[in-house]
N, C-alpha and C positions, 0 to 999 in steps of 0.2 A: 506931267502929273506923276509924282510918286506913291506905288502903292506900299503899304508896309505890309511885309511877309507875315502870315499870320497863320495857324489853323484854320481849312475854307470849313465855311459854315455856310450851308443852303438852307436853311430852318425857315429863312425870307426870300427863296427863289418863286420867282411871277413867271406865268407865263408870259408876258407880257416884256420881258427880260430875255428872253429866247427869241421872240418873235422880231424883236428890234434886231439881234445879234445875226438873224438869218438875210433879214434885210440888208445889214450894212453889206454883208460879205456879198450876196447876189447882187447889189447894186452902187457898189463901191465906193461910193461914199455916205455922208452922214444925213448930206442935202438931200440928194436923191433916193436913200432908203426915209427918211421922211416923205417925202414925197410919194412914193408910194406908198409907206401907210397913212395917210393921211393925219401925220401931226407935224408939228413944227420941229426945224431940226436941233429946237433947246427942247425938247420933249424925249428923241431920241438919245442925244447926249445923256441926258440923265438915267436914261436907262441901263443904255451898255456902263454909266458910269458907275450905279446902282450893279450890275451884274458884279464887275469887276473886283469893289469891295468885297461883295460876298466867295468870292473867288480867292481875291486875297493875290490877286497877280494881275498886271496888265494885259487885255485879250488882242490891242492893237498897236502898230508900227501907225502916228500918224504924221506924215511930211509937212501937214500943212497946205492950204492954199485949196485949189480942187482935184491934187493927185490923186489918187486913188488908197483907203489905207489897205493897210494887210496884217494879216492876224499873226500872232505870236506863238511858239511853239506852244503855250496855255490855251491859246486860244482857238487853236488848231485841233487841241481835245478837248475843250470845250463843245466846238461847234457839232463836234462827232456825237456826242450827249445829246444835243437840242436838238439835229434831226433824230434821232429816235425818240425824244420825250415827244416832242409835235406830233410825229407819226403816230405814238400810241396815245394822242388826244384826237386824234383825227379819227382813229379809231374806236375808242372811246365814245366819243362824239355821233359816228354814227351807230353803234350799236345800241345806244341809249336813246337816240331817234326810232331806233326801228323797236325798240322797245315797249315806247311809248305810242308807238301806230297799232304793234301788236304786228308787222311783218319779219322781224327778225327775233330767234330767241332759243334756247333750248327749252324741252319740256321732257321732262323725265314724269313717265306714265307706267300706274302697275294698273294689269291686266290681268284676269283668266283665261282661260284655255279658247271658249267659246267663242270669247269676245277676241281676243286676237287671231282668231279667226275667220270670223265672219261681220266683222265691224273696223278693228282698228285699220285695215289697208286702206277701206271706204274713205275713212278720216284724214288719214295721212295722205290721200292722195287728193281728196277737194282741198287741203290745208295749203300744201306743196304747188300747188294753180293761183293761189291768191298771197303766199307769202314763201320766206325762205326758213322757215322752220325746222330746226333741228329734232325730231321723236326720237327718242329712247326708249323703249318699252321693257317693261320688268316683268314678267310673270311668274302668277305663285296661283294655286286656289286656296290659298287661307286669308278669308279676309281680313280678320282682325289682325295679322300677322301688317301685313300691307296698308292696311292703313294708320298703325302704327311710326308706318315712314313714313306716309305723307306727315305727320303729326310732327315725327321727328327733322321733316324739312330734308329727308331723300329722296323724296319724290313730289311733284309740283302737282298730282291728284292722283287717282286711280276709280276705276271699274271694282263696283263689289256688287255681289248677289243676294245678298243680305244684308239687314239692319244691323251697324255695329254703331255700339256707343263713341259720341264721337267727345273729343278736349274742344275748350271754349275756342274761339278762331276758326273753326271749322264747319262747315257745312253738307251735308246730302242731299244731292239732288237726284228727287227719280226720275228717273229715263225712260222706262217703260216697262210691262209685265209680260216676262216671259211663260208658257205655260209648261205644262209638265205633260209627257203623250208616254204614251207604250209604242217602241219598237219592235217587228216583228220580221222574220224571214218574208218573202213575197208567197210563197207556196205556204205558209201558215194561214190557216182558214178563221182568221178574226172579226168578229161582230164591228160594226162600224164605230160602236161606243164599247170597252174595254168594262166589262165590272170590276172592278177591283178585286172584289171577291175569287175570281179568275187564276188573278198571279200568284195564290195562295197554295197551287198546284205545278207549278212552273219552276224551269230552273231560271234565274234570272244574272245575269251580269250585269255591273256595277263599277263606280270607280272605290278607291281606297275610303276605309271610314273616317278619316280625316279630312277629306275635303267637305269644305262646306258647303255645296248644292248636294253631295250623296246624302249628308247627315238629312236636312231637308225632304230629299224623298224616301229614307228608311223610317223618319218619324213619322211620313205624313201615310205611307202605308201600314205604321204599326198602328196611326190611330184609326184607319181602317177594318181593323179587326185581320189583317196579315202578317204573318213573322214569315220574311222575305227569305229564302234560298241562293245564296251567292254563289255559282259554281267560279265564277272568275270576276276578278277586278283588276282593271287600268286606270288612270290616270289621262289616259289618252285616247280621245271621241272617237278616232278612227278607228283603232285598234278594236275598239268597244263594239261599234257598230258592225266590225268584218268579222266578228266571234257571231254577230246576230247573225250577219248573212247568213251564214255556214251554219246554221242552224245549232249552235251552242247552246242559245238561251232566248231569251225575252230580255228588253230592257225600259228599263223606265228614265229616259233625258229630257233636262230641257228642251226647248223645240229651237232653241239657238245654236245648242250643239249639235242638233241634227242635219245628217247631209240629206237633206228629199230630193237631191239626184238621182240618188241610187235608184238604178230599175228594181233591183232584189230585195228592198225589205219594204215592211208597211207602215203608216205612222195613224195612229188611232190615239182620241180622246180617251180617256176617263170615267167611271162613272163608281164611286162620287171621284171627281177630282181634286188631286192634292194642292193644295193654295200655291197660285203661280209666284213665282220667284221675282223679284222687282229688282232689275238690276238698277244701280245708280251709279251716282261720278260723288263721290269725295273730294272737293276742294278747299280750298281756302275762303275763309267770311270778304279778303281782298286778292284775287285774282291779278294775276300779270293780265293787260290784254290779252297777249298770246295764249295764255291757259284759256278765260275767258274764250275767247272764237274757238278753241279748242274744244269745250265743253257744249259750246252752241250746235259747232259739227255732229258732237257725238249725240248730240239727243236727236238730230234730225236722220243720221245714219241708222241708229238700232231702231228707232220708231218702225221705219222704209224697210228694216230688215225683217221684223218678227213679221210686219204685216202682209211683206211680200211670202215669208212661209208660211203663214196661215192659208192667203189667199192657194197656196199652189198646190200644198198637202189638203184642201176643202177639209178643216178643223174646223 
């Protein structure tokens, strides 16, 4: 057979043109690589013969008879092509399986401070037991900032602590209601319920005016009838709570971001208290499985968490 030299065009390359091409070579002839695919060897013929056009060159030496053929200097880079095209359908193949079970997959997740602290490891490690999950975590504490990406398709959900308007496609699911306490040094002499009225005398620490859980609790004590004293603000819960210890200030946290480890400070209620905080998960209206069990984890995680420090701080 004469092929005519031409410009090769794969615009019509099958996989199924590859698959024939690996068979002849591992089984050296046309009978036998039929044969193990299970078609006939006018089936196979047309295949490699169908490759070869699109190639635009001969891929075999054939002698005839049941010699064995062998590939031609085309066809010897060819074949170098089809195991890696195979290879990355193999792969392909199963990452789109495990896609579809929801055990294989990236998920890129924005978080706050709290919550990557006292929740996302929970997740990622029941997630990492039952599949092979890739986490990425982002954090910011601006919510509308972050959920902005998940909208824009940078991030596959995220953790927020406030209600933000969300774009069509999108969903908020609440997780659960975090409350809002006074922390205090341990040797500070506090009533078991905090008046509000109280902090109105205090120095108090705080994170930055930009994040949105402090906005939250400066509102909710301004509507208290308190204008809050900040002698200092961080960003960062530890830092926050080690100014308490040391007798800085007072602070007003989430009760997520609280460590109730600590032997040295105190964690007290409210009174009137400021409207707890509802963290949620921002998703997608269609969920990857993997995101999905993703988000299953996390509501069953911060539920188990807030309820376990309630229970332990006696709030």
């Amino acid at each position: 057979m004469v092929i005519a030299s031409r410009p090769a065009t794969l615009e019509g390359l099958d996989i199924r043109h590859l698959r024939a091409l690996l068979a002849v070579v591992e089984h050296g002839t046309f009978a036998n690589a039929a044969e193990a695919l299970g078609f006939t060897q006018s089936a196979v013929s047309q295949q490699i013969a169908s490759l070869e056009r699109l190639v635009g060159e001969r891929l075999f030496d054939r002698p005839g008879g049941p010699r064995p053929v062998t590939l031609t200097a085309a066809g010897r880079m060819v074949l170098k092509h089809a195991e890696r095209i195979l290879e990355q359908v193999r792969v392909f193949d199963r990452d789109l399986t495990g896609h579809k079970s929801g055990t294989t997959g990236r998920i890129d997740v924005g978080v706050f401070q709290s919550v990557a602290v006292k929740v996302l490891p929970a997740v990622v490690g029941r997630l990492l037991r039952e599949s092979q999950a890739d986490v990425r975590p982002h954090e910011s504490n601006n919510d509308p900032a972050t959920v902005k990406r998940v909208e824009n398709g940078e991030l596959d959900l995220c953790f927020t602590a406030s209600p933000v308007p969300l774009s069509a496609g999108f969903q908020a699911i609440e997780v659960v209601s975090d409350p809002f306490v006074v922390v205090a040094p341990a040797a500070h002499d506090l009533p078991e319920v905090v008046p509000m009225a109280m902090l109105a005398d205090v120095a108090l620490i705080g994170q930055p005016v930009s994040d949105t859980c402090q906005m939250r609790i400066s509102a909710g004590l301004i509507d208290g009838g308190v204008s809050p004293e900040y002698v200092f603000r961080t960003n960062d819960n530890a830092a926050l709570q080690s100014m308490v210890r040391e007798g800085m200030g007072l602070a007003v946290m989430p009760l997520l971001g609280v460590d109730i480890n600590d032997p040295n400070i105190e964690v007290r209620p409210m009174d009137p208290p400021i409207p707890p905080r509802t963290i949620g998960l921002v998703v997608p209206d269609n969920p990857s499985p993997m995101v999905r069990r993703f988000t299953e984890i996390a509501i069953e995680v911060c539920r188990e968490a807030v309820e376990s420090l309630t229970t332990a701080s006696e709030l």
